[in-house]
mmCIF file as Biopython writes it, N, C-alpha, C and O atoms, coordinates in Angstrom:
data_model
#
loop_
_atom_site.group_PDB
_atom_site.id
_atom_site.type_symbol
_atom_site.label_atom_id
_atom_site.label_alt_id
_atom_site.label_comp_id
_atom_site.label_asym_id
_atom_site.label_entity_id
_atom_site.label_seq_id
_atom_site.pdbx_PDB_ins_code
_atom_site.Cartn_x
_atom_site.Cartn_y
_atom_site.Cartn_z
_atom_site.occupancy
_atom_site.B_iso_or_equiv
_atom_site.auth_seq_id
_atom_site.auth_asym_id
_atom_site.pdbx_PDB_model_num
ATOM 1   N N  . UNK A ? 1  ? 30.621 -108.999 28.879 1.0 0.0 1  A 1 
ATOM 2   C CA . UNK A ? 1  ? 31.507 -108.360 27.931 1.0 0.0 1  A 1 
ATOM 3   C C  . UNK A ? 1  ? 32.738 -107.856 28.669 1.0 0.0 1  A 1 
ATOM 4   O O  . UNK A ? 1  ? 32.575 -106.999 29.538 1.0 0.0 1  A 1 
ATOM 5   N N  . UNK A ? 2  ? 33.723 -108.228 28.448 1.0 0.0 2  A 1 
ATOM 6   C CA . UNK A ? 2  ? 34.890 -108.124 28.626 1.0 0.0 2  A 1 
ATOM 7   C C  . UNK A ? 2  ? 35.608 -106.418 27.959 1.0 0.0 2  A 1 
ATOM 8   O O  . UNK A ? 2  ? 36.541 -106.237 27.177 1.0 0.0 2  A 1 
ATOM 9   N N  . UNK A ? 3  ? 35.009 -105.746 28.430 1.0 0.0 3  A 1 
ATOM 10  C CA . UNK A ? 3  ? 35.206 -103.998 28.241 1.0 0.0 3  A 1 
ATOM 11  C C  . UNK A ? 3  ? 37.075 -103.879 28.429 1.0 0.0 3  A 1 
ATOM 12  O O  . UNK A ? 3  ? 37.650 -103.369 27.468 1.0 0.0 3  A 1 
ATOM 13  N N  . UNK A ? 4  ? 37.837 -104.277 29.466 1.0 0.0 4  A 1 
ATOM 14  C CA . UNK A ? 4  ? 38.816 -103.742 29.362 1.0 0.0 4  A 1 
ATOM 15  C C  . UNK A ? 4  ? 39.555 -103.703 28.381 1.0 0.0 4  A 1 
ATOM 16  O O  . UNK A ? 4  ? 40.127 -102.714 27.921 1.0 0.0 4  A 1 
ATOM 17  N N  . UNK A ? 5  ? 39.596 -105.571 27.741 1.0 0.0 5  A 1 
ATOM 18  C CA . UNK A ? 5  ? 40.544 -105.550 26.561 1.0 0.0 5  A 1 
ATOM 19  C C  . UNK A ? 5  ? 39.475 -105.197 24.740 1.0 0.0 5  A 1 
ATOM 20  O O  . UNK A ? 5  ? 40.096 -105.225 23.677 1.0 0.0 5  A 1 
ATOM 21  N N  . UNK A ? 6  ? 38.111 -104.941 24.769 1.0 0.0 6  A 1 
ATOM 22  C CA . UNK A ? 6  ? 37.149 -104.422 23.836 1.0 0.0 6  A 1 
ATOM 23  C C  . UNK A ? 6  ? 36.866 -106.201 23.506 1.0 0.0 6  A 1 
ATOM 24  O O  . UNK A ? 6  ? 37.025 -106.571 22.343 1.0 0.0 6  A 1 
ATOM 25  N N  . UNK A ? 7  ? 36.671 -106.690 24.009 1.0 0.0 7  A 1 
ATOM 26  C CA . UNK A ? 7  ? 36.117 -108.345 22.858 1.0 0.0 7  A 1 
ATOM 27  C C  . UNK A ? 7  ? 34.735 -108.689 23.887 1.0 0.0 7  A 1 
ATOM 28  O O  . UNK A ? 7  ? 34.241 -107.989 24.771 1.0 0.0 7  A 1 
ATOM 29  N N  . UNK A ? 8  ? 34.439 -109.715 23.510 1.0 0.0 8  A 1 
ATOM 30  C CA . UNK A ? 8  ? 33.668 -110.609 23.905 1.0 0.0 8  A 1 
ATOM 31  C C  . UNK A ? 8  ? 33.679 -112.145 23.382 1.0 0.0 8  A 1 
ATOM 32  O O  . UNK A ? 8  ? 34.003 -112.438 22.231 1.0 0.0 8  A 1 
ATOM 33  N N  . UNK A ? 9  ? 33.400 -112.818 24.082 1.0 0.0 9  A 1 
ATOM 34  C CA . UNK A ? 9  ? 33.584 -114.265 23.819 1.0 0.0 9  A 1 
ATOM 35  C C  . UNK A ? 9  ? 32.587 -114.780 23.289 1.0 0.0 9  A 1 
ATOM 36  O O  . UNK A ? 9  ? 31.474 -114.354 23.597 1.0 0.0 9  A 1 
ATOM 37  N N  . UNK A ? 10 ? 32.747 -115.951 22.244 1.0 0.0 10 A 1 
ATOM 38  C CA . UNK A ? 10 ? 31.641 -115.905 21.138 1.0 0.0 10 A 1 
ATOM 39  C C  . UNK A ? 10 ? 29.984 -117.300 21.977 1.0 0.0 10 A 1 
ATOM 40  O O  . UNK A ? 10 ? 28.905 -117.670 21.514 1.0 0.0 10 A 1 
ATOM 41  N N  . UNK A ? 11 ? 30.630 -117.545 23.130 1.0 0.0 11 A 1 
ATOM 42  C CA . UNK A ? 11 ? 29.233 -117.969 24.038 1.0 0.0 11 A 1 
ATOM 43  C C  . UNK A ? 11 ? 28.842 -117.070 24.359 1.0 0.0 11 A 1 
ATOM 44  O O  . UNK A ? 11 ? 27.643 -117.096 24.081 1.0 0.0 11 A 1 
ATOM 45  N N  . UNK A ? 12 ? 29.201 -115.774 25.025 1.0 0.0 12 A 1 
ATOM 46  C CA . UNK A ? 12 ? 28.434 -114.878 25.706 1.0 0.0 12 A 1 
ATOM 47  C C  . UNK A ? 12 ? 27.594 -114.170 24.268 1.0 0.0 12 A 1 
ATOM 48  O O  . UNK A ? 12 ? 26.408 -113.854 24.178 1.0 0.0 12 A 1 
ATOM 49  N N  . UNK A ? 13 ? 28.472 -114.088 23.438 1.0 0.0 13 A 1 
ATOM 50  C CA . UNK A ? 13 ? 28.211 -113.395 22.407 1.0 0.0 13 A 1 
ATOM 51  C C  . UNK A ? 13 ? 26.576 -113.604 22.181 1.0 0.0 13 A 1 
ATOM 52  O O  . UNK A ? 13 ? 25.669 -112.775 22.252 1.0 0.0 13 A 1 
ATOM 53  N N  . UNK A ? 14 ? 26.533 -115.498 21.782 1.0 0.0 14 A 1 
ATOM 54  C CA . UNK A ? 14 ? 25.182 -115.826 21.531 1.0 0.0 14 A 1 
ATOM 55  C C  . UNK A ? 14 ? 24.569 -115.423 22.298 1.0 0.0 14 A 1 
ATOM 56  O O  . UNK A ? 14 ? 23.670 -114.706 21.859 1.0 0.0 14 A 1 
ATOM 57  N N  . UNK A ? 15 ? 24.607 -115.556 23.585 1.0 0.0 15 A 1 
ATOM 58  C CA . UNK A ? 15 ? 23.891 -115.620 24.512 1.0 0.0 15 A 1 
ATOM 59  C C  . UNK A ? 15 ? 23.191 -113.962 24.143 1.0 0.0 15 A 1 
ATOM 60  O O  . UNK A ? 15 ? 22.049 -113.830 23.702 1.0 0.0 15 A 1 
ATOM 61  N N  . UNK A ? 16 ? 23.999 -112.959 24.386 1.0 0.0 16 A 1 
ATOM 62  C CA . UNK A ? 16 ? 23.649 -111.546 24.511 1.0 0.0 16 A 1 
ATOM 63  C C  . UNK A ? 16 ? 22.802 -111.292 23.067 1.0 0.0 16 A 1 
ATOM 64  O O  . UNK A ? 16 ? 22.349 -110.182 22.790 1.0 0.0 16 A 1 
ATOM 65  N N  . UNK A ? 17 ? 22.694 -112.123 22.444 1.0 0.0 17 A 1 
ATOM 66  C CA . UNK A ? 17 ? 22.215 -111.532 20.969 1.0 0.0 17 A 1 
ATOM 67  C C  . UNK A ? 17 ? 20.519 -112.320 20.791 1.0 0.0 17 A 1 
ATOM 68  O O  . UNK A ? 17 ? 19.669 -111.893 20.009 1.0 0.0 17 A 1 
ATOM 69  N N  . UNK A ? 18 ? 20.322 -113.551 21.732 1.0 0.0 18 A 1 
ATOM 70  C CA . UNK A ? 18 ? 19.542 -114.133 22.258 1.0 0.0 18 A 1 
ATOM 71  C C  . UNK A ? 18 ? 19.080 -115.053 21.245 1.0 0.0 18 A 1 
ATOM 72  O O  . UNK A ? 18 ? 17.897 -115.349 21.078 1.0 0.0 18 A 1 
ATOM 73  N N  . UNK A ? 19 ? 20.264 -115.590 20.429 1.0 0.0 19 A 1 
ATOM 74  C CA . UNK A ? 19 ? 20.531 -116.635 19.449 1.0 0.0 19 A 1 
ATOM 75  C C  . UNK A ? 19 ? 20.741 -117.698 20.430 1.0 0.0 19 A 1 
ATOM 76  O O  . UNK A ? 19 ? 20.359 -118.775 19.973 1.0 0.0 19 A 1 
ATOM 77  N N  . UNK A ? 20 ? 21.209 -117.782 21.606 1.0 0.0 20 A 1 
ATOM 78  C CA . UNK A ? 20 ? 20.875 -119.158 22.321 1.0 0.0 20 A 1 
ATOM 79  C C  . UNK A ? 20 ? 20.372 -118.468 24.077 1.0 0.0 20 A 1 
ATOM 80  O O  . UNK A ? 20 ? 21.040 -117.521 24.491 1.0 0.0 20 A 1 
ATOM 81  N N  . UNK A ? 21 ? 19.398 -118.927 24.828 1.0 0.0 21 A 1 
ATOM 82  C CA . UNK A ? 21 ? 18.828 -118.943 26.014 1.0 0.0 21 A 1 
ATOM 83  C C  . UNK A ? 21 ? 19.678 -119.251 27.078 1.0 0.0 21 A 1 
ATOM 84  O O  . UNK A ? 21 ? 19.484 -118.769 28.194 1.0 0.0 21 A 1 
ATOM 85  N N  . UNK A ? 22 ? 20.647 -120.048 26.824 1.0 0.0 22 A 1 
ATOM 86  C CA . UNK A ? 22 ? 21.588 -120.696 27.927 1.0 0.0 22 A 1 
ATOM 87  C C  . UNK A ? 22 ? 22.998 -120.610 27.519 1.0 0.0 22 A 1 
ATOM 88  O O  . UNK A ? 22 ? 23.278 -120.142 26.415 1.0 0.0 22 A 1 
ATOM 89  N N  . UNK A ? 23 ? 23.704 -120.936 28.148 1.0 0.0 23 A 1 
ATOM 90  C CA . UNK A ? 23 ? 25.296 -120.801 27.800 1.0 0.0 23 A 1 
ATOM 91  C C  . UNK A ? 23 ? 25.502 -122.069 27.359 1.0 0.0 23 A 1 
ATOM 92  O O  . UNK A ? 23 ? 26.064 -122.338 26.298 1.0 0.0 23 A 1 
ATOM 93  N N  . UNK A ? 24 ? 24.999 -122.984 28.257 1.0 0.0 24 A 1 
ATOM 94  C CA . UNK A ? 24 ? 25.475 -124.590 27.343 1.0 0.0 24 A 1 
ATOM 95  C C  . UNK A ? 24 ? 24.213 -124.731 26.381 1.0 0.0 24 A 1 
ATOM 96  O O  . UNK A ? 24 ? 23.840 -125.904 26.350 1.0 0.0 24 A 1 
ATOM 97  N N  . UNK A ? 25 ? 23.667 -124.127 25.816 1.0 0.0 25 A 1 
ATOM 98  C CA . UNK A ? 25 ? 22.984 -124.114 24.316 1.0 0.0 25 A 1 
ATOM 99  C C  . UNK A ? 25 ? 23.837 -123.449 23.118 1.0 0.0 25 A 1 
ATOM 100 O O  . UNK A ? 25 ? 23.931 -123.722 21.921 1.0 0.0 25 A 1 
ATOM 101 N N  . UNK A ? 26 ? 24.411 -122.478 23.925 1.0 0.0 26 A 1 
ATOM 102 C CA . UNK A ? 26 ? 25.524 -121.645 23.269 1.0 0.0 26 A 1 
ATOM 103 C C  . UNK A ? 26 ? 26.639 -123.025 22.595 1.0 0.0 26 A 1 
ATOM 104 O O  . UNK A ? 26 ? 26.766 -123.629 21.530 1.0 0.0 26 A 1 
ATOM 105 N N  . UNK A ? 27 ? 27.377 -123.022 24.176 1.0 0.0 27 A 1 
ATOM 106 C CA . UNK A ? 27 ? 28.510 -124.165 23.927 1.0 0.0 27 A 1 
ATOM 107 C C  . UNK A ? 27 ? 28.043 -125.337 22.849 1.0 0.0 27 A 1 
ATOM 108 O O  . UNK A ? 27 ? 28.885 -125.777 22.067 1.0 0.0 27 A 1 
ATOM 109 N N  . UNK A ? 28 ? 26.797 -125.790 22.829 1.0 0.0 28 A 1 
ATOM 110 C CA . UNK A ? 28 ? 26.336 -126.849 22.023 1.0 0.0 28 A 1 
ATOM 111 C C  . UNK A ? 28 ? 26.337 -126.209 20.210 1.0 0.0 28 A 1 
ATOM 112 O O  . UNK A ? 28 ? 27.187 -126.421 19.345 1.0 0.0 28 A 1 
ATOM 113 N N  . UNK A ? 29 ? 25.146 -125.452 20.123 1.0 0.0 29 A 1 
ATOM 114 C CA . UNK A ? 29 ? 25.475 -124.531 19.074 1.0 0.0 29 A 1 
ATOM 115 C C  . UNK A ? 29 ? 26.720 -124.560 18.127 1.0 0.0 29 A 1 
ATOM 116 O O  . UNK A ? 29 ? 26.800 -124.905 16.948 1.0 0.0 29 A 1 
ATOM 117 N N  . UNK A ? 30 ? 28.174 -123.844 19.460 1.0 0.0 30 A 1 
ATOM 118 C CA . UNK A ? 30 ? 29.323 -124.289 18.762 1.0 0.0 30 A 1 
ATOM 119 C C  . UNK A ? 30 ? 30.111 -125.455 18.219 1.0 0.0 30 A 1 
ATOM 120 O O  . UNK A ? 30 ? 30.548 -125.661 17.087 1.0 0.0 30 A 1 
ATOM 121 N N  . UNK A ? 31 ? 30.174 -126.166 19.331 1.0 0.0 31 A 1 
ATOM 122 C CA . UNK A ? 31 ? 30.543 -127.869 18.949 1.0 0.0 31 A 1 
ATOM 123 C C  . UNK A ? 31 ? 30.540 -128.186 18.183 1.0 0.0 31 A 1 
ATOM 124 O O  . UNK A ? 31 ? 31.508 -128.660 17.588 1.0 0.0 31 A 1 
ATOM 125 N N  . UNK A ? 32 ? 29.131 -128.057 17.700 1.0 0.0 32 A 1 
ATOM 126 C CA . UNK A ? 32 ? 28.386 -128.881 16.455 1.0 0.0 32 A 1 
ATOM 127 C C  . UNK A ? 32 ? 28.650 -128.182 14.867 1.0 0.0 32 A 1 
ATOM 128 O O  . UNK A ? 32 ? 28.180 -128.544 13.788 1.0 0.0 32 A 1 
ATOM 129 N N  . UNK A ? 33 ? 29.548 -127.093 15.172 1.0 0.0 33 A 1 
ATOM 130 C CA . UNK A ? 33 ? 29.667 -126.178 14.022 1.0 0.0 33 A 1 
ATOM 131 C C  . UNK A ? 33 ? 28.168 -125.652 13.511 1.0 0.0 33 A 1 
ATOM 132 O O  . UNK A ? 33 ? 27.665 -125.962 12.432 1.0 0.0 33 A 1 
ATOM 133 N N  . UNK A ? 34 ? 27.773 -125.088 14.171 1.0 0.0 34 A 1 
ATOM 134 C CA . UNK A ? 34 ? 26.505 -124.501 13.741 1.0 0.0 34 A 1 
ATOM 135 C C  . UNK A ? 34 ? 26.830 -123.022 13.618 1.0 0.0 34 A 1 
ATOM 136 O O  . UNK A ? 34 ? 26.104 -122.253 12.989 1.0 0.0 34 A 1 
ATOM 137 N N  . UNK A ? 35 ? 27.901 -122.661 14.215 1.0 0.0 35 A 1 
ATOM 138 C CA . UNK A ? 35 ? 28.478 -121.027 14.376 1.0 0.0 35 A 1 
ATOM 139 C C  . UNK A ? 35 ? 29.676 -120.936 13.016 1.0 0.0 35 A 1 
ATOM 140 O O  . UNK A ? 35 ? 30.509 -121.754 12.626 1.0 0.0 35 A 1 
ATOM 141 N N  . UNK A ? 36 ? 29.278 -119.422 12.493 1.0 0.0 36 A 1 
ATOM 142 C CA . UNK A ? 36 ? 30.588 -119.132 11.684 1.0 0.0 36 A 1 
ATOM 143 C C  . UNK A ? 36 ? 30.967 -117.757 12.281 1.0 0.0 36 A 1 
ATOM 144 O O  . UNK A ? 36 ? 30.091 -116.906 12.438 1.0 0.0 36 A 1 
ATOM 145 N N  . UNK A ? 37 ? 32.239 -117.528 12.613 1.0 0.0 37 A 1 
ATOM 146 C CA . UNK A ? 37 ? 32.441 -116.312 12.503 1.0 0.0 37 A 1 
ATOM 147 C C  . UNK A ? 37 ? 33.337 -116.123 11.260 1.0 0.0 37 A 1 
ATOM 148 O O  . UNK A ? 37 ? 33.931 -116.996 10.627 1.0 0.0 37 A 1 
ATOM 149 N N  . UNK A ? 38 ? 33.294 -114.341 10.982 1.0 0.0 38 A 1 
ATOM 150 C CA . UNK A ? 38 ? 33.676 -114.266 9.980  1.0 0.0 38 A 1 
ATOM 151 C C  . UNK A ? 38 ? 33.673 -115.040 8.525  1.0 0.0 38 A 1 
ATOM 152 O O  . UNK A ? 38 ? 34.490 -114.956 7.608  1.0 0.0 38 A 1 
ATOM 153 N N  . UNK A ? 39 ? 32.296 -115.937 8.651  1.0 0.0 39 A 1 
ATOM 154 C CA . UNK A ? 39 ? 32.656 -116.801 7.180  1.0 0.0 39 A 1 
ATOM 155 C C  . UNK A ? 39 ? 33.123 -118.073 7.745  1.0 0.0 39 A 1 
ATOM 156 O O  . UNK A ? 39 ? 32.617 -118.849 6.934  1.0 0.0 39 A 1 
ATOM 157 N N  . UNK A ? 40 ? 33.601 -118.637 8.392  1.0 0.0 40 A 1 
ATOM 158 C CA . UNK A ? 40 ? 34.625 -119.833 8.938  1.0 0.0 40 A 1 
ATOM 159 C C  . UNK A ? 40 ? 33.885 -120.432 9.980  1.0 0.0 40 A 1 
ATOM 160 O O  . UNK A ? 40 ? 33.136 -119.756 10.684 1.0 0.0 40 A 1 
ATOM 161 N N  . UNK A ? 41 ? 34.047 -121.741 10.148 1.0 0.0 41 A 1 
ATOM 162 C CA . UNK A ? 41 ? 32.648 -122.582 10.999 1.0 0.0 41 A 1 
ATOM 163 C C  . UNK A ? 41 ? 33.792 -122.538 12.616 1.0 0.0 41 A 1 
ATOM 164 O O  . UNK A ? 41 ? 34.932 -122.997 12.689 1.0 0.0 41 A 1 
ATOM 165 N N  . UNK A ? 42 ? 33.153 -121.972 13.520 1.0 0.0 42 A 1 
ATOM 166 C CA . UNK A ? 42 ? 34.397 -121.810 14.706 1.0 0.0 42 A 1 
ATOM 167 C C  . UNK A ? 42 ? 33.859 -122.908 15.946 1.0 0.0 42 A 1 
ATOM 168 O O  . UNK A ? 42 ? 32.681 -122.970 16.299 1.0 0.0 42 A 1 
ATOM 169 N N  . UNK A ? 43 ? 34.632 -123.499 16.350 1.0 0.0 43 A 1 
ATOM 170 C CA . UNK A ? 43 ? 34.107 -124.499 17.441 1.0 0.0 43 A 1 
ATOM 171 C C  . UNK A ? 43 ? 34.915 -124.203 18.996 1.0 0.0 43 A 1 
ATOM 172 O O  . UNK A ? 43 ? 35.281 -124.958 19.897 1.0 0.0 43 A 1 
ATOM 173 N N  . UNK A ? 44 ? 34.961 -123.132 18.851 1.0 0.0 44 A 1 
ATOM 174 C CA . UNK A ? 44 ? 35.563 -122.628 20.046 1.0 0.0 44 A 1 
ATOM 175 C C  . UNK A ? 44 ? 35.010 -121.660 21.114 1.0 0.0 44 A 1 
ATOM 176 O O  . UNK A ? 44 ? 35.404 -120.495 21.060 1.0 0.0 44 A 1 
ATOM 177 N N  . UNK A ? 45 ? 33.959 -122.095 22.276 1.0 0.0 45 A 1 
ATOM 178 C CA . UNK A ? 45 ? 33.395 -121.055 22.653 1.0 0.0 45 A 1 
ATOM 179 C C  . UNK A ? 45 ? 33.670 -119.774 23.261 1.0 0.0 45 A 1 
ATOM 180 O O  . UNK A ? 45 ? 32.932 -118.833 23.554 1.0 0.0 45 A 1 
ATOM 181 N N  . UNK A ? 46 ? 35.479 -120.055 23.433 1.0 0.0 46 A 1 
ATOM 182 C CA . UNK A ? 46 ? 35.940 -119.094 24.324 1.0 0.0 46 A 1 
ATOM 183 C C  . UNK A ? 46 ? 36.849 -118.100 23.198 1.0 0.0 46 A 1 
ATOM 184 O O  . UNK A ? 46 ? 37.610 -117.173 23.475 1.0 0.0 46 A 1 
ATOM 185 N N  . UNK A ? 47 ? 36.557 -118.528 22.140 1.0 0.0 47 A 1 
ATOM 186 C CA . UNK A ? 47 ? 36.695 -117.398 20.925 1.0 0.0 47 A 1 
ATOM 187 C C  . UNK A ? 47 ? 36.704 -116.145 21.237 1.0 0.0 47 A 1 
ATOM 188 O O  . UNK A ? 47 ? 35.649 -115.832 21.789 1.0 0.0 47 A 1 
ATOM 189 N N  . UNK A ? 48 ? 37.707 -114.970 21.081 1.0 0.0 48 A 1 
ATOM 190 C CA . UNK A ? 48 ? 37.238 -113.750 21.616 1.0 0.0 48 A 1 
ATOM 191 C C  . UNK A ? 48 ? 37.110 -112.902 20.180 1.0 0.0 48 A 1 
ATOM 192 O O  . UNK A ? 48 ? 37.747 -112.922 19.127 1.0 0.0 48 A 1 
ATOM 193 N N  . UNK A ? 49 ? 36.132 -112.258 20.605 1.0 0.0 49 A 1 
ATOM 194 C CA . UNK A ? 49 ? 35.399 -111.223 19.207 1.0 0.0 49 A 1 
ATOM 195 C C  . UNK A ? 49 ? 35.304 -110.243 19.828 1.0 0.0 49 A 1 
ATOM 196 O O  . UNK A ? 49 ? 34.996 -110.134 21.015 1.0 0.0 49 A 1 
ATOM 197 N N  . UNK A ? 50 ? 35.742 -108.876 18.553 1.0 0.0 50 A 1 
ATOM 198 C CA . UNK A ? 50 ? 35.987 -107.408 18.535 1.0 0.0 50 A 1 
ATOM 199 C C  . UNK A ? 50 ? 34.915 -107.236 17.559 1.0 0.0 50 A 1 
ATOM 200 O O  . UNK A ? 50 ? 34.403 -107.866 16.634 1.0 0.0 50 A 1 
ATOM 201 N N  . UNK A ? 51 ? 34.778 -105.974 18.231 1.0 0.0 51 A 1 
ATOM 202 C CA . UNK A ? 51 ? 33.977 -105.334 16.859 1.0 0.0 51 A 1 
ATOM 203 C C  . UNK A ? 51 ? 34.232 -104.928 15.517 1.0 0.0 51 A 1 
ATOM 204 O O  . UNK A ? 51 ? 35.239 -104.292 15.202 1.0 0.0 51 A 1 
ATOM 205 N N  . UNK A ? 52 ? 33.333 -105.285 14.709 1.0 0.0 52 A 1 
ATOM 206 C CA . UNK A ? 52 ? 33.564 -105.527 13.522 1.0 0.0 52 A 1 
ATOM 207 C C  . UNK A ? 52 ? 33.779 -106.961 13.274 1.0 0.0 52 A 1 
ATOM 208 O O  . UNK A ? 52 ? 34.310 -107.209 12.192 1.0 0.0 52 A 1 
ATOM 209 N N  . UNK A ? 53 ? 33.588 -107.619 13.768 1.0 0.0 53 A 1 
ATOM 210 C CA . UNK A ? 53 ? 33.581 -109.567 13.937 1.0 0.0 53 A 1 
ATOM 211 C C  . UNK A ? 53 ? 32.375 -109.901 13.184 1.0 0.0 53 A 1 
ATOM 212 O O  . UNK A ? 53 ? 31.554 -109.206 13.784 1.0 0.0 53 A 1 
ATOM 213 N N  . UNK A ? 54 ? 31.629 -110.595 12.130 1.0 0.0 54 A 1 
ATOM 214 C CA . UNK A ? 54 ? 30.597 -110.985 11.814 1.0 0.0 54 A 1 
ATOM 215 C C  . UNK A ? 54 ? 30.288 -112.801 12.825 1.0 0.0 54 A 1 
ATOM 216 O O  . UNK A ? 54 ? 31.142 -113.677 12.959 1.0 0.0 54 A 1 
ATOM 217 N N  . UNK A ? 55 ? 29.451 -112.825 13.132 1.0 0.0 55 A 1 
ATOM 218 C CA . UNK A ? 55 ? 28.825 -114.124 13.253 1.0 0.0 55 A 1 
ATOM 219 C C  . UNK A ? 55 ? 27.241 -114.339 13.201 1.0 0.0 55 A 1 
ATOM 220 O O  . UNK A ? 55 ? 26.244 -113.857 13.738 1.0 0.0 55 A 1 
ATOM 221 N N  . UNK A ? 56 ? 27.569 -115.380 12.211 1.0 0.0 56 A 1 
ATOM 222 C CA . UNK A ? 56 ? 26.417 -115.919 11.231 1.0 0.0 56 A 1 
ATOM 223 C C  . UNK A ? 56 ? 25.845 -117.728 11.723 1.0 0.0 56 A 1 
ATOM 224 O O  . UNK A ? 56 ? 26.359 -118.792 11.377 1.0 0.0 56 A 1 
ATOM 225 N N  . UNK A ? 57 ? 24.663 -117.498 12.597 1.0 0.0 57 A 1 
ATOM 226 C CA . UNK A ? 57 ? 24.272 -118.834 13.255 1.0 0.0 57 A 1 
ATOM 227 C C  . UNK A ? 57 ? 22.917 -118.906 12.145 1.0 0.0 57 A 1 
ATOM 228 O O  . UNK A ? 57 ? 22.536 -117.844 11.652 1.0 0.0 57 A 1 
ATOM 229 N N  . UNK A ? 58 ? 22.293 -120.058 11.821 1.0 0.0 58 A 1 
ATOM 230 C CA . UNK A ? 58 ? 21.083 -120.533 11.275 1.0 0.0 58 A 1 
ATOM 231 C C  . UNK A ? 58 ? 20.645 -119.230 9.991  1.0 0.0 58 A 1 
ATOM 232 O O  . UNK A ? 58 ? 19.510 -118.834 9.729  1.0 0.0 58 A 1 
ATOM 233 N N  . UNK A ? 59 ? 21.755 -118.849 9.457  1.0 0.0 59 A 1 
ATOM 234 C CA . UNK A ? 59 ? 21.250 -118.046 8.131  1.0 0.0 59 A 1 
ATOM 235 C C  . UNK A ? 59 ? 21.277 -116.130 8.524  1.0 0.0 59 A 1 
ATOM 236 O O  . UNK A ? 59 ? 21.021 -115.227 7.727  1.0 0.0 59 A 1 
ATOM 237 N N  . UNK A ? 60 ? 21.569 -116.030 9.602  1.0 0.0 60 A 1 
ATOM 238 C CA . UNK A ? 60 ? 21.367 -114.606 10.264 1.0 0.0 60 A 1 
ATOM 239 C C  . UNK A ? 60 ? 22.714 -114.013 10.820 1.0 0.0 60 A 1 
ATOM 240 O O  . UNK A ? 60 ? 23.413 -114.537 11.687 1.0 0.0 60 A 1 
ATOM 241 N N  . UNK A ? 61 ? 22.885 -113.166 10.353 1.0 0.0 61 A 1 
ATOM 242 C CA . UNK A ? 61 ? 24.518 -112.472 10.373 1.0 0.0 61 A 1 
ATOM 243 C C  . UNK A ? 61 ? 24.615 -111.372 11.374 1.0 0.0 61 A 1 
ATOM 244 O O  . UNK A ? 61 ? 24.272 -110.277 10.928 1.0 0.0 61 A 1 
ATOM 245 N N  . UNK A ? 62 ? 25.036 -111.399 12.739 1.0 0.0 62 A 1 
ATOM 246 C CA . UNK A ? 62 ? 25.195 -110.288 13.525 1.0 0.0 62 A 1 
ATOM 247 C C  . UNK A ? 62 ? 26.626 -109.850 13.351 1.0 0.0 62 A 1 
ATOM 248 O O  . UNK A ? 62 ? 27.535 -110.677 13.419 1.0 0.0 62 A 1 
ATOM 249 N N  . UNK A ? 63 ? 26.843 -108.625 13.136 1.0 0.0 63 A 1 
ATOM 250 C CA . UNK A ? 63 ? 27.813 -107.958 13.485 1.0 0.0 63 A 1 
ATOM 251 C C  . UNK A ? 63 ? 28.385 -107.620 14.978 1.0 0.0 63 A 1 
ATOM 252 O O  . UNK A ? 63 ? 27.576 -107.110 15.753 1.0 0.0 63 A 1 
ATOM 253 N N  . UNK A ? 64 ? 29.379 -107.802 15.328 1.0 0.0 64 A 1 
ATOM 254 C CA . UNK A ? 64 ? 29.817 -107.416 16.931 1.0 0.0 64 A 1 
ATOM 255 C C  . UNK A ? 64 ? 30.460 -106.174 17.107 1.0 0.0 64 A 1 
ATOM 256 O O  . UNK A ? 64 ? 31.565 -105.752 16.766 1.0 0.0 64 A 1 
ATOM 257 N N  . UNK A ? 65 ? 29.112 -105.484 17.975 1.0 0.0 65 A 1 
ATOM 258 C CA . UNK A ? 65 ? 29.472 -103.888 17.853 1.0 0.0 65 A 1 
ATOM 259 C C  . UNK A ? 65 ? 29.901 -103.978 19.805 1.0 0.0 65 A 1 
ATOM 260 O O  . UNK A ? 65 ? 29.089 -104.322 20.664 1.0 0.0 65 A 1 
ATOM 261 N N  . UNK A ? 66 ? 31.183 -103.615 20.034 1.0 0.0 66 A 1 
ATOM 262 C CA . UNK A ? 66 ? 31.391 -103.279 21.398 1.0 0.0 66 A 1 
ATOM 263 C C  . UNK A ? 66 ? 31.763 -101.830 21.449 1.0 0.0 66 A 1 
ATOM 264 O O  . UNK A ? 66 ? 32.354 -101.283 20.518 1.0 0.0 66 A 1 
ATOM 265 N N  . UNK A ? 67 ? 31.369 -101.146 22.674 1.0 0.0 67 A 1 
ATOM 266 C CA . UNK A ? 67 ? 31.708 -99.769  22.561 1.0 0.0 67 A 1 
ATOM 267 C C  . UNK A ? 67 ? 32.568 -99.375  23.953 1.0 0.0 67 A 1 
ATOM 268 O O  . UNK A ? 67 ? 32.987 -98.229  24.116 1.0 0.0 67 A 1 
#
């Protein structure tokens, strides 16, 4: 997590939420549009997310709380 500027990037993201085991499960995940943030199918793993960001993989909606 990238604390200085408040985001996180939406591979680590999975990763930390333990929606994917690996980072290139992550990266795959995205590719394939299996990731939405906010509602919107994102294929970008280096996506950066603030809190208050929703992402919604396989039916399950995490919110991105950074503090």
């Amino acid at each position: 997590m990238n604390t200085s500027d408040n985001t996180i990037k939406l591979d680590q993201f999975l990763k930390f939420v333990g929606i994917a085991p690996t980072g290139g499960q992550a990266k795959l995940m995205i590719q394939e549009g299996d990731v939405k943030v906010n509602g919107t199918i994102e294929t970008r793993r280096g996506r950066k997310l603030i809190s208050g960001d929703k992402v919604t993989v396989e039916g399950q909606t995490f919110e991105v709380e950074i503090n």
